[in-house]
C-alpha positions in Angstrom: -63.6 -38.6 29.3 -65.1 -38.5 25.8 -68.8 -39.4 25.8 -69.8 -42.4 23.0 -71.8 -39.3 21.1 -68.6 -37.7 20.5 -66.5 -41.1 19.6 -69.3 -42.2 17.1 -68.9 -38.5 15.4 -65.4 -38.9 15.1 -65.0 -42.3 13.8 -68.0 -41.4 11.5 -65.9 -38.8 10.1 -63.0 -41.0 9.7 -64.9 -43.6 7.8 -65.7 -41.3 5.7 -62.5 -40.7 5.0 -61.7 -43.6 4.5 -64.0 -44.2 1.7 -66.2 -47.1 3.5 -69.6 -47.2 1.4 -72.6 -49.4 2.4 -72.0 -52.3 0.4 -68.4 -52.8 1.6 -67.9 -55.2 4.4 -66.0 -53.8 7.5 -63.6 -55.4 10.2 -63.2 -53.9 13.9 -60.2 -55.9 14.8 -59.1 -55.8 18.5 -57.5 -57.3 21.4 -59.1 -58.0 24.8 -60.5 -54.9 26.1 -58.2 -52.8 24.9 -59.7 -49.6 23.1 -63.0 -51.2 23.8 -65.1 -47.7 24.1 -63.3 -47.1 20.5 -64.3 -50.9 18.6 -68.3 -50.0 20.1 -68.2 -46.6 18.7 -66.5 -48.0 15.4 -69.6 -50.4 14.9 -72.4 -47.8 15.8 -70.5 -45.2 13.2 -70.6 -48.3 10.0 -74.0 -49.2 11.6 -75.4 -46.0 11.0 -73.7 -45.8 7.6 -75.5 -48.7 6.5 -72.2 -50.8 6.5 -72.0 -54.7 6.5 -69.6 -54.7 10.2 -68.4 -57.1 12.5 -65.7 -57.2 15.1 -63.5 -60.0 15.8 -61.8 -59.7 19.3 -58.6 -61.9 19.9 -58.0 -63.2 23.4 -55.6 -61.0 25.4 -52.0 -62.3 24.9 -50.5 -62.8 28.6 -47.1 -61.0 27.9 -47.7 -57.4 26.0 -44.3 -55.3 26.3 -42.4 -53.3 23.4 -39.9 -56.3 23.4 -42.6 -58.6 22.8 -44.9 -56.6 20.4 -43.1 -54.9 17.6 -43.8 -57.2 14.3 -45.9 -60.1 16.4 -49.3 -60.1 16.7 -52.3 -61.9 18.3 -53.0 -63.3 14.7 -49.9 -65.6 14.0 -50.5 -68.7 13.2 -54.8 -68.6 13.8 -55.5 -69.1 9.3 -59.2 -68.6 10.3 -59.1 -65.0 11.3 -56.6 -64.3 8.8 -58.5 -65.4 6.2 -61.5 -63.8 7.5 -59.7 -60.1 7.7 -58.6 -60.8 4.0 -62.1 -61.1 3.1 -63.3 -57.5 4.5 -62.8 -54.2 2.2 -61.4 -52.5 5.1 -60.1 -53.8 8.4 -60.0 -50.8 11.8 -57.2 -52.2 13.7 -57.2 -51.5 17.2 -54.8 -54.8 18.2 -51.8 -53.7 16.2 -50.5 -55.5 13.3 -47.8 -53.4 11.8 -44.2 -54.7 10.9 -46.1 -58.0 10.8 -46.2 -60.8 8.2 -49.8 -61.4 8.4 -51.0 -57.8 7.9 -48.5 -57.7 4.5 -50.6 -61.1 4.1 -53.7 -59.1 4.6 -52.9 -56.0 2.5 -51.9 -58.1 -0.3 -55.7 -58.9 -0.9 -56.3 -55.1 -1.1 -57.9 -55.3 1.9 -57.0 -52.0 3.2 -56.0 -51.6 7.2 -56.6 -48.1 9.4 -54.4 -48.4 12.5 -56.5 -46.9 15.5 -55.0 -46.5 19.3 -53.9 -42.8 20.6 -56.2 -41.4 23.3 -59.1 -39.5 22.1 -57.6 -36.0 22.9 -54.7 -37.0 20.4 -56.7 -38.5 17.8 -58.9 -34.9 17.4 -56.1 -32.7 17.8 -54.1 -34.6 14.7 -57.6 -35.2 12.6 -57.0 -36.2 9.2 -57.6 -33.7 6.4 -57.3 -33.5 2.8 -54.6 -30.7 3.2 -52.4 -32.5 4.8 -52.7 -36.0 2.5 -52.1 -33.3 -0.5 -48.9 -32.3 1.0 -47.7 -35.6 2.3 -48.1 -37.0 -1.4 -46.2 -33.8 -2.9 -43.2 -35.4 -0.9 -44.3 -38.9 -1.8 -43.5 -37.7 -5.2 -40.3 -35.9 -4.3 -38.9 -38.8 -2.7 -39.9 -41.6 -5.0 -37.7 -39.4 -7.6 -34.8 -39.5 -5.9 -31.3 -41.9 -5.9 -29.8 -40.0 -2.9 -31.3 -38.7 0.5 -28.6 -36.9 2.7 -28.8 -35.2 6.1 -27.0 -33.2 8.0 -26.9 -31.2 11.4 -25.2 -28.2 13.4 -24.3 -31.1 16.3 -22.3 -32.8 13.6 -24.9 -35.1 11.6 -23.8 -36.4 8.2 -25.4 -39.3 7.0 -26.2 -40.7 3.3 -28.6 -42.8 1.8 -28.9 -44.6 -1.1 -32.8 -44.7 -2.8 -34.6 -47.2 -5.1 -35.2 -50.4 -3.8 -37.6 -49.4 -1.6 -40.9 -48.4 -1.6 -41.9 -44.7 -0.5 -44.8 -45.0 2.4 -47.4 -42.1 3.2 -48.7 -41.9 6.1 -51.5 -39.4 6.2 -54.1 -40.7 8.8 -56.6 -42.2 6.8 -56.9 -45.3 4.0 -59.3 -45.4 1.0 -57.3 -47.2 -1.5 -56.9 -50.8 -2.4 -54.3 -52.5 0.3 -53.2 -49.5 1.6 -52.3 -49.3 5.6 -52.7 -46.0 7.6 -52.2 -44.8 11.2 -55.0 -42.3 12.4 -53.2 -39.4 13.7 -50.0 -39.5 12.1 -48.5 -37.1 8.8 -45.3 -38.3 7.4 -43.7 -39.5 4.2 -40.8 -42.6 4.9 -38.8 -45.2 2.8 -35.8 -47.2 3.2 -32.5 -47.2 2.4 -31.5 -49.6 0.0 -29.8 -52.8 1.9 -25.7 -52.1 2.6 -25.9 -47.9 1.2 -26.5 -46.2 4.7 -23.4 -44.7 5.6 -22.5 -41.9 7.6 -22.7 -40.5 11.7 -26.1 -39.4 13.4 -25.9 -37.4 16.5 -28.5 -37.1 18.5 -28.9 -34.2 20.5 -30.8 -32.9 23.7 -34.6 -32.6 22.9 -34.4 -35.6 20.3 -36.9 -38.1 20.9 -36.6 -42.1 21.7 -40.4 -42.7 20.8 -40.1 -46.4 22.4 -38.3 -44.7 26.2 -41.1 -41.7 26.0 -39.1 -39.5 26.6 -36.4 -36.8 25.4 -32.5 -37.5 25.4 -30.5 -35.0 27.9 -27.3 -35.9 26.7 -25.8 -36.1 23.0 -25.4 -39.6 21.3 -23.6 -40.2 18.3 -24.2 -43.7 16.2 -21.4 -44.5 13.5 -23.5 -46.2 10.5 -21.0 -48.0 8.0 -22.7 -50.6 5.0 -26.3 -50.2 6.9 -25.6 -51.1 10.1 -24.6 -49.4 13.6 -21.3 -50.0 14.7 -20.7 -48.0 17.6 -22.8 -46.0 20.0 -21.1 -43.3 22.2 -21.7 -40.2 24.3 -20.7 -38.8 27.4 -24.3 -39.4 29.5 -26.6 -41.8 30.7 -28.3 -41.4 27.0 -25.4 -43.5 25.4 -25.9 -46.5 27.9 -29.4 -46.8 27.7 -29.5 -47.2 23.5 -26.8 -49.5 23.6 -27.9 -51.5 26.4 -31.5 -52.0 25.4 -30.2 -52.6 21.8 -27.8 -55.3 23.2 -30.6 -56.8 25.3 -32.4 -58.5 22.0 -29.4 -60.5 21.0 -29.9 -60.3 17.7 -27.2 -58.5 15.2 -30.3 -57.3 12.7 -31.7 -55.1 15.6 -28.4 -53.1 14.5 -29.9 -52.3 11.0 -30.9 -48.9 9.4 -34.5 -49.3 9.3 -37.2 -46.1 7.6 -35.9 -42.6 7.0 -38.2 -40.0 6.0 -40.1 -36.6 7.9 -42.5 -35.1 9.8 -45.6 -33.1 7.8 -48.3 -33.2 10.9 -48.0 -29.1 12.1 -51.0 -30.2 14.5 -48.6 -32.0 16.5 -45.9 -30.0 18.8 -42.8 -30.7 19.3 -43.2 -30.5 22.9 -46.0 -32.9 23.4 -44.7 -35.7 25.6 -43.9 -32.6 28.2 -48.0 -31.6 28.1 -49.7 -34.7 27.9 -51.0 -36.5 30.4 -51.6 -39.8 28.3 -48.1 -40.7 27.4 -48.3 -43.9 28.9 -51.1 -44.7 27.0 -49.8 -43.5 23.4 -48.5 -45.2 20.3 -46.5 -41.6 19.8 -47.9 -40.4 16.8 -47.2 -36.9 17.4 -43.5 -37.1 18.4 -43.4 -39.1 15.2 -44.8 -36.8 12.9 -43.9 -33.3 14.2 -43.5 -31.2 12.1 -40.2 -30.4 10.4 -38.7 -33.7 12.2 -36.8 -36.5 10.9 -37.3 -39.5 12.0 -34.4 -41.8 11.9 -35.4 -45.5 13.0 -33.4 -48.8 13.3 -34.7 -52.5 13.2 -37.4 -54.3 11.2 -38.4 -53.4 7.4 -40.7 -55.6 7.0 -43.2 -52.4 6.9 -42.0 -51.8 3.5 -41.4 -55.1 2.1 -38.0 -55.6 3.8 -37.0 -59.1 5.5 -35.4 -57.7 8.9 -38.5 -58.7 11.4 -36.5 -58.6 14.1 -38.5 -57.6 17.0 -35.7 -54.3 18.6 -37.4 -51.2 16.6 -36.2 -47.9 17.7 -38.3 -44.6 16.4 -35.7 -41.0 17.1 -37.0 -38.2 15.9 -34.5 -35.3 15.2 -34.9 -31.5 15.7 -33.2 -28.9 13.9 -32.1 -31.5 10.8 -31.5 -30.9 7.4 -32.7 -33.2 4.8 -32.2 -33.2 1.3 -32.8 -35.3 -1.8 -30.6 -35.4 -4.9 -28.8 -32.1 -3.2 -32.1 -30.2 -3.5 -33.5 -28.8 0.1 -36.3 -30.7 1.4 -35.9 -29.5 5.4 -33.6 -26.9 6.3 -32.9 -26.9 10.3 -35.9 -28.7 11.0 -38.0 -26.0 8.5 -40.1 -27.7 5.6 -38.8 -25.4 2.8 -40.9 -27.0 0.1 -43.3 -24.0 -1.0 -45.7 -27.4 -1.9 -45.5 -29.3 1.9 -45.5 -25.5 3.6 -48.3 -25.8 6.4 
């Protein structure tokens, strides 16, 4: 158990990193009690930075499950806080706002948002740094170049997708630009397909990750993607079943959509982690999203990047052992960063 010493020290440094100065006026925005121990030690670190800082806690909504979560938030509908979080220079969200309208409201103000929930372990093992913002934005640049992102794999992989309409997302832990969102913990570079040009089969394989099920797949699962969209999921194990079922469960043909493509660039986080940790329960799943070498191929809502899918079934598969390139040019060979530039 982390001592509120060592909590204020951390989220000290990650204001910093964040830019926060004393005459900018700082939002804790949470949810109930949850991450309580983290909104306290968020006010004593602006506090002490001579920071204008107030928290605005939401009542606890009475159903909180992935089906329920992903795109809503405790903010719909209440103007009042909305307008207040649009006022603040930087919001620290410990409630959870992404894939929703009202934080694209937010952001649109330029009030920028820093997404705050892993347990403490997670969050200083996958610090922030300067390194690794340098070499997410080298494939920032990479990406936003190119018309054409393909990847393939040894299990049979081969998908295509068409670039452009999109924009690219970085996601390095930490937000000090004007209406800019962040995740603490995380080290990845993502965009979406444009709408109708995602074509091709992914086959998932033993090992991959569904970051929503914690846990790793046992059996292979192959997803035919024709104009965007999934049309058929098959496999010869229990793996299969469960994507299609939960899938099926939402009722909602969108929840069938490619949603962000993009890779891992965090080499703090393992591979591995969800078989050492002893907080899974607890975690968002930054690590197995940003891994490094991964690629993270997601379904659902696009609503992160300016999309209009919000429907609420968001799957997050990392992939191991991928290859990922852009315009034909290498960008991760067999689950290798072979960019000199992104090189950990």
């Amino acid at each position: 158990m982390a001592t509120q010493y060592e909590m204020v020290k951390v989220f000290t440094q990650q204001l910093e990193l964040c830019g926060v100065k004393p005459h900018e006026t700082l939002i804790v925005l949470s949810e109930g009690d949850i991450r309580k121990d983290y909104a306290e030690a968020t006010l004593l670190a602006a506090r002490e930075m001579g920071v204008s800082c107030f928290q605005l806690n939401l009542p606890l909504r009475e159903t909180r499950s992935i089906k329920s979560m992903t795109g809503r938030t405790g903010i719909a509908g209440n103007l009042p806080a909305i307008e207040a979080l649009k006022k603040a220079d930087i919001v620290i969200d410990f409630m959870g706002m992404l894939f929703s309208h009202e934080q694209n409201e937010i952001c649109a103000t330029g009030t920028r948002v820093c997404f705050i929930r892993e347990p403490f372990d997670i969050l200083c093992r996958n610090m922030p740094n300067k390194d690794l913002r340098r070499r997410v934005e080298w494939g920032e640049k990479l990406l936003k170049e190119a018309k054409v992102m393909r990847i393939t794999s040894d299990v049979g992989t081969d998908v295509t997708y068409e670039l452009g309409d999109y924009p690219v997302m970085t996601q390095y832990g930490y937000t000090d630009t004007p209406g800019r969102w962040d995740h603490m913990g995380t080290g990845q570079v993502l965009t979406n397909g444009n709408d109708g040009h995602v074509n091709g089969v992914v086959v998932l394989q033993a090992g991959d990750i569904v970051n929503g099920f914690k846990r790793y797949l046992e059996s292979e699962v192959r997803l035919t993607i024709k104009d965007g969209f999934i049309t058929d999921i098959e496999g010869p194990g229990m793996d299969a079943a469960l994507i299609r079922k939960y899938i099926e469960s939402y009722n909602d043909p969108r929840a069938y959509a490619i949603s962000h493509i993009g890779w891992g660039l965090l080499d703090s986080a393992p591979w591995y982690h969800n078989i050492i940790t002893r907080t899974k329960d607890q975690e968002i799943g930054t690590s197995s999203l940003s891994y490094y070498g991964n690629v993270l191929f997601s379904t659902g809502p696009n609503t992160e990047l300016g999309g209009k899918n919000d429907t609420a079934c968001h799957m997050d598969m990392p992939m191991r052992d991928c290859s990922l390139s852009l315009d034909g040019v290498p960008i991760v060979e067999k689950g290798k960063v072979v960019v000199p530039e992104m090189v950990a």
